[in-house]
C-alpha positions as CSV (number, residue, x, y, z in Angstrom):
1,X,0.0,0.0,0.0
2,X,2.4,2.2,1.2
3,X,4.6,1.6,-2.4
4,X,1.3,2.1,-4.2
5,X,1.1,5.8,-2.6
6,X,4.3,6.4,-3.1
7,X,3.8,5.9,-6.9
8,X,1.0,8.1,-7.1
9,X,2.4,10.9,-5.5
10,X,5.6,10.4,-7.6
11,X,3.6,10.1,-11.1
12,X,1.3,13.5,-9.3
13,X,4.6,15.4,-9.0
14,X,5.4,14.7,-12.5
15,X,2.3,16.0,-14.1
16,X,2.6,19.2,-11.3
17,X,5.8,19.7,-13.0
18,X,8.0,19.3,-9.6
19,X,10.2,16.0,-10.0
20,X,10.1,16.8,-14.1
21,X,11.9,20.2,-13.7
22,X,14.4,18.5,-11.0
23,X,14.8,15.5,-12.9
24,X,15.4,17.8,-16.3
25,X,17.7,20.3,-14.7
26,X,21.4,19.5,-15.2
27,X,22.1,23.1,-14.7
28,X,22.2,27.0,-15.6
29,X,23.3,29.2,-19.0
30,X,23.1,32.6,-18.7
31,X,22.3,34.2,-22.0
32,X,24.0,37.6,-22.3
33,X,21.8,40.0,-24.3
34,X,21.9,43.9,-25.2
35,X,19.5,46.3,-24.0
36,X,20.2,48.6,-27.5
37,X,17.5,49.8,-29.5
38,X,19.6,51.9,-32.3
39,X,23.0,51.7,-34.1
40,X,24.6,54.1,-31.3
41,X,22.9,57.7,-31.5
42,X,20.9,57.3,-34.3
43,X,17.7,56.4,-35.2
44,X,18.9,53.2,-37.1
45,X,17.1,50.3,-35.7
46,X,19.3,47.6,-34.1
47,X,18.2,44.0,-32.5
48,X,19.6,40.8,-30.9
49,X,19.6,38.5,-33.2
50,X,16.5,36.5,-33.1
51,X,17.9,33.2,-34.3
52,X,21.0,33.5,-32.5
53,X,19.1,32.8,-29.2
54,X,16.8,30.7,-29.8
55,X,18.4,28.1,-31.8
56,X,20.9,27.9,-28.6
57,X,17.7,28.0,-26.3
58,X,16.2,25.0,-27.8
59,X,19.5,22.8,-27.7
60,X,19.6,23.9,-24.0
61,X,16.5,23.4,-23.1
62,X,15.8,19.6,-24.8
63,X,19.7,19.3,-23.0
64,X,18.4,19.6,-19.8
65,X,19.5,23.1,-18.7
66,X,17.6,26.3,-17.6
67,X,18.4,29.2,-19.3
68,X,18.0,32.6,-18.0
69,X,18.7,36.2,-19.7
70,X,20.4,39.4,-19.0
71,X,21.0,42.3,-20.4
72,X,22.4,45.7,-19.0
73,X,18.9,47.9,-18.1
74,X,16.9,44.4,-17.6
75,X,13.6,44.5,-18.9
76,X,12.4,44.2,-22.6
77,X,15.1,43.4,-25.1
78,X,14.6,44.0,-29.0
79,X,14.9,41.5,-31.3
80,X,14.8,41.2,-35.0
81,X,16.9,39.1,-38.0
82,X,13.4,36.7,-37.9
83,X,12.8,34.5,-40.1
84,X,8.9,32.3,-39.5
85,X,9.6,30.0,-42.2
86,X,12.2,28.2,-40.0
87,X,10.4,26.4,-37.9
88,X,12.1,26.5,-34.6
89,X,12.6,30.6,-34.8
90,X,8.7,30.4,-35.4
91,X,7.6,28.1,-32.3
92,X,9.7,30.4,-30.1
93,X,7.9,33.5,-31.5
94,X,5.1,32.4,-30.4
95,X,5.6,30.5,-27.6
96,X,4.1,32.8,-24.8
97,X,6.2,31.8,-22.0
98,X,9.6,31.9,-23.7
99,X,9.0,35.4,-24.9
100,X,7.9,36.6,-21.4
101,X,11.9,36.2,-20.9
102,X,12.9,38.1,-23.4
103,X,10.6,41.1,-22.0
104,X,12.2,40.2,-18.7
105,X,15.3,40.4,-19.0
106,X,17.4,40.1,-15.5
107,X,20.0,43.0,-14.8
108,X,23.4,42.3,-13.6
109,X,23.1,43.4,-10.1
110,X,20.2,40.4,-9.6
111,X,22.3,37.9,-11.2
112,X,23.8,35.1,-8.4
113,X,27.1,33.9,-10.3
114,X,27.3,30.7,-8.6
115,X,24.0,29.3,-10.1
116,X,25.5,29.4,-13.8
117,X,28.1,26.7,-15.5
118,X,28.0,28.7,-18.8
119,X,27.9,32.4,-20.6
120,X,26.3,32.7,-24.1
121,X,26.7,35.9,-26.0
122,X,24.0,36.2,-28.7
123,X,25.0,38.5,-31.6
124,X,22.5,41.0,-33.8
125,X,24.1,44.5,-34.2
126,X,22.5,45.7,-31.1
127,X,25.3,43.7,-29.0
128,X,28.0,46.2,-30.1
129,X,26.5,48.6,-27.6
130,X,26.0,48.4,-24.2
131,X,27.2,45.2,-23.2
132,X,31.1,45.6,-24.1
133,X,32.1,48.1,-21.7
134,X,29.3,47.1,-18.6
135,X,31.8,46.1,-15.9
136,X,29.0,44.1,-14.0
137,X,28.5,41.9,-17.2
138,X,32.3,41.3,-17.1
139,X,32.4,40.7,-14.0
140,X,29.6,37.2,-14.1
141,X,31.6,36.3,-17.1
142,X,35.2,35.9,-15.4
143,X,34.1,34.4,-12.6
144,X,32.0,31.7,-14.3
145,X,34.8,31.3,-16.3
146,X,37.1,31.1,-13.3
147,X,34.7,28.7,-11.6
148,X,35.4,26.1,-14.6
149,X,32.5,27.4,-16.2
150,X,31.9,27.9,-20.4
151,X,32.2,31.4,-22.0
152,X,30.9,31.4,-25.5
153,X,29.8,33.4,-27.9
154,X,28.0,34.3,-31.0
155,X,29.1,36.6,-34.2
156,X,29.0,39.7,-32.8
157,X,28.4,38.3,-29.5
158,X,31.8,38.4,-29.7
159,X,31.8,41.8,-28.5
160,X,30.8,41.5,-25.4
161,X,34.2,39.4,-25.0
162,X,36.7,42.7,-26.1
163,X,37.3,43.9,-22.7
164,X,36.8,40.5,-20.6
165,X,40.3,40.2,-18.4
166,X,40.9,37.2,-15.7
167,X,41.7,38.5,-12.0
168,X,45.2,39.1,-13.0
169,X,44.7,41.5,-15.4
170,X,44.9,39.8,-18.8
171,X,42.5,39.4,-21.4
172,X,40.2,36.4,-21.5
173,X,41.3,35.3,-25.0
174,X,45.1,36.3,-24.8
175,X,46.6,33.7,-26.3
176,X,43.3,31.7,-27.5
177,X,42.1,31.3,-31.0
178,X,38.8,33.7,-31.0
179,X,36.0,33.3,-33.7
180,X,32.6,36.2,-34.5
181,X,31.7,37.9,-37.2
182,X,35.3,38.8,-39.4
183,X,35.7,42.5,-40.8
184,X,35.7,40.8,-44.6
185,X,31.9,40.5,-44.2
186,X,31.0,43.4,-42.6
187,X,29.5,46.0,-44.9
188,X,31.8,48.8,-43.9
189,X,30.6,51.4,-45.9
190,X,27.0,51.1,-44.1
191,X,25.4,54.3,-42.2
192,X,24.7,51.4,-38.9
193,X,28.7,50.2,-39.4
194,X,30.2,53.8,-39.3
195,X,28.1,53.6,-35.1
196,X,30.3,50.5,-34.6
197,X,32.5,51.7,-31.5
198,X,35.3,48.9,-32.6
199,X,36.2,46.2,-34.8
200,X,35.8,43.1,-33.5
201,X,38.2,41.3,-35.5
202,X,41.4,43.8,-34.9
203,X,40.2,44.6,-31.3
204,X,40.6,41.0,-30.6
205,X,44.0,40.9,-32.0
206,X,45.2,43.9,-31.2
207,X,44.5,42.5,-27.2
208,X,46.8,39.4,-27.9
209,X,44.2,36.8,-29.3
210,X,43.7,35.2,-32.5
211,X,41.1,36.1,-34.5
212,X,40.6,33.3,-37.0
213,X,37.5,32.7,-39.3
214,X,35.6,31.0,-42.0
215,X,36.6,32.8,-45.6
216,X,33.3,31.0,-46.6
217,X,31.3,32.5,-44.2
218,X,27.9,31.1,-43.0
219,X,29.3,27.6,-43.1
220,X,28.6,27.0,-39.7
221,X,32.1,27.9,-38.7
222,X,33.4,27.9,-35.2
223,X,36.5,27.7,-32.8
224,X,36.8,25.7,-29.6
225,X,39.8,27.2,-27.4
226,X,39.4,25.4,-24.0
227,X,36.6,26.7,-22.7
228,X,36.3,29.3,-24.5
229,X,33.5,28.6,-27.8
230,X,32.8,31.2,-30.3
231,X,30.7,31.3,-33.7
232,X,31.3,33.2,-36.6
233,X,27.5,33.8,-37.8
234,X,23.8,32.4,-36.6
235,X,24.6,29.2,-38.8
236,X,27.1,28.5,-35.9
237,X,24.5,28.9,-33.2
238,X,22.9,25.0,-32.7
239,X,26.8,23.5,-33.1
240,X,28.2,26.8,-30.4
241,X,25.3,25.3,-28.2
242,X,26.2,21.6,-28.3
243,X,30.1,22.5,-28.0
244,X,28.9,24.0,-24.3
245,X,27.3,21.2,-23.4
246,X,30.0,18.5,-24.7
247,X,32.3,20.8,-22.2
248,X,31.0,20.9,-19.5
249,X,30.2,17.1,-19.5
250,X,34.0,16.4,-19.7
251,X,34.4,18.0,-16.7
């Protein structure tokens, strides 16, 4: 009798969604996001990168991990760069509960740094701004990172990597292959590009990393340097996602 109710409760917890989201849960990504609207001052629209995240999110999710957002301000994020006749970017569009995240966005200051095994910068131009030079965002990074957690990044995710530098001073990458979106596909002599507040590519280089990429281009090109995973473009994203969690089961 007493296995019987055991049973029952067990199966009752299941369908209440208790024991699934503990049994489902083999950890935390934080998804690093930008709270930008325009390309810098102007009145040029700019977005995270709508497939970028959420074809991470779903290998994540159908891994087993929880995934949670920030961005600097918090809040709503904008998003753009969809595309509804792929079929994952469209379940996520409009999948209430998923996009509740995205218009609640944690800041830094209510991240706790400890809960996370893994950093995932999504590109879109918007992550040029804001999210480079926020200390607190640096901060969660290198000390994931120095908790032998994951830092990765997407195209110009990448970014939000420039100024990144371990407790004794040196850049994150120094010395590491780094991958995002190269200057050779950029189109330079864009009204958004002239905004850009940096190169990516010589930033990264110029810092003592290597910045190495697909001449191809949207290849699904990326770089594994420790644990350090980048992606050149949002073809990248699904294999960037996997390469996190092939890590941090090795460890």
């Amino acid at each position: 009798m007493r296995n019987a109710l055991s049973i029952c409760i067990f199966f009752f917890l299941i369908y209440t969604g208790e024991i699934h989201s503990q049994m489902k849960s083999n950890g935390k990504i934080l998804f690093i996001t930008s709270s930008q609207h325009t390309y810098g001052n102007t009145d040029i629209n700019a977005a995270n990168h709508f497939a970028e995240i959420v074809l991470a999110y779903d290998v994540f999710i159908k891994g087993g991990y929880v995934v949670d957002f920030v961005s600097p301000k918090g809040g709503a994020i904008p998003i753009g760069y969809i595309k509804t006749s792929n079929t994952i970017q469209k379940k996520y569009l409009y999948d209430a509960d998923f996009m509740k995240l995205l218009k609640n966005t944690h800041t830094p200051s209510e991240i706790k740094i400890t809960d996370y095994q893994a950093v995932y910068y999504s590109g879109g131009g918007a992550a040029m701004f804001g999210v480079p030079e926020n200390k607190e965002i640096q901060d969660i990074t290198i000390k994931i990172h120095e908790n032998n957690g994951v830092v990765a990044a997407i195209c110009h995710g990448t970014a939000g990597l420039v100024n990144v530098k371990t407790m004794d001073g040196k850049y994150l990458y120094e010395g590491k292959n780094v991958n995002g979106f190269p200057d050779a596909f950029e189109n330079k002599k864009g009204k958004h590009y002239q905004e850009f507040p940096f190169s990516i590519e010589e930033t990264i280089n110029k810092n003592g990393g290597t910045f190495v990429y697909s001449k191809n281009g949207w290849d699904g090109y990326y770089v594994i340097d420790g644990r350090l995973i980048t992606g050149q473009d949002p073809t990248a994203s699904t294999a960037v996602a996997q390469k996190i969690i092939e890590t941090l089961q090795k460890q």
